[in-house]
C-alpha positions, 0 to 999 in steps of 0.5 A: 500500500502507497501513502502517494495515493493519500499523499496527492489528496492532501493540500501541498501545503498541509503535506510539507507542514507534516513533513517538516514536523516528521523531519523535526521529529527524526532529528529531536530523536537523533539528539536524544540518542546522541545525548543518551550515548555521550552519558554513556561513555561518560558514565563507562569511563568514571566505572572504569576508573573507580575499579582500577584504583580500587584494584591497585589499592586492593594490590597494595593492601595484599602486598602490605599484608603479605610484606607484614606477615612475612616481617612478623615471622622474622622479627616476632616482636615488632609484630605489634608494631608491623600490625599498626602500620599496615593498619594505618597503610590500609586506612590510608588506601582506603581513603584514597578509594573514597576520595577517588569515588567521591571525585569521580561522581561529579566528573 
């Protein structure tokens, strides 16, 4: 089925008002998509971000664990001590991921 039958039967300038109206309507749809894209990179790029400094800080508390553990079983008097650093080295990772977070939602 045709819309030329019904296109001809229509006023000239009733038709081009409809297809200036259907053109407007493509392009709002175009920006939309566009729009809807843009934030979406946008939103992909701050996720991965947020996940390799957390990896890294999730890296470096491993190694602090492990470098702890291994320094106790070597010196068993300072376990005390090693225990309070790692704690505070950790604290310190930790608040480097809040902070990047944080940041990183008003990007």
């Amino acid at each position: 089925m045709s819309l030329t039958r019904y296109v001809s039967e229509v006023p000239t300038r009733e038709a081009r008002n409809f297809s200036r109206g259907l053109e407007h309507l493509n392009m709002t749809n175009r920006f939309s998509m566009a729009k809807i894209d843009a934030v979406a990179v946008k939103r992909t790029a701050i996720v991965d971000g947020v996940v390799l400094v957390a990896k890294r800080g999730m890296e470096g508390v491993g190694l602090l664990s492990q470098l702890e553990q291994q320094m106790s079983a070597m010196i068993p008097g300072s376990t005390n001590r090693l225990a309070f650093i790692a704690d505070r080295a950790v604290l310190a990772v930790g608040d480097v991921v809040s902070d990047t977070v944080r940041e990183m939602r008003y990007l």
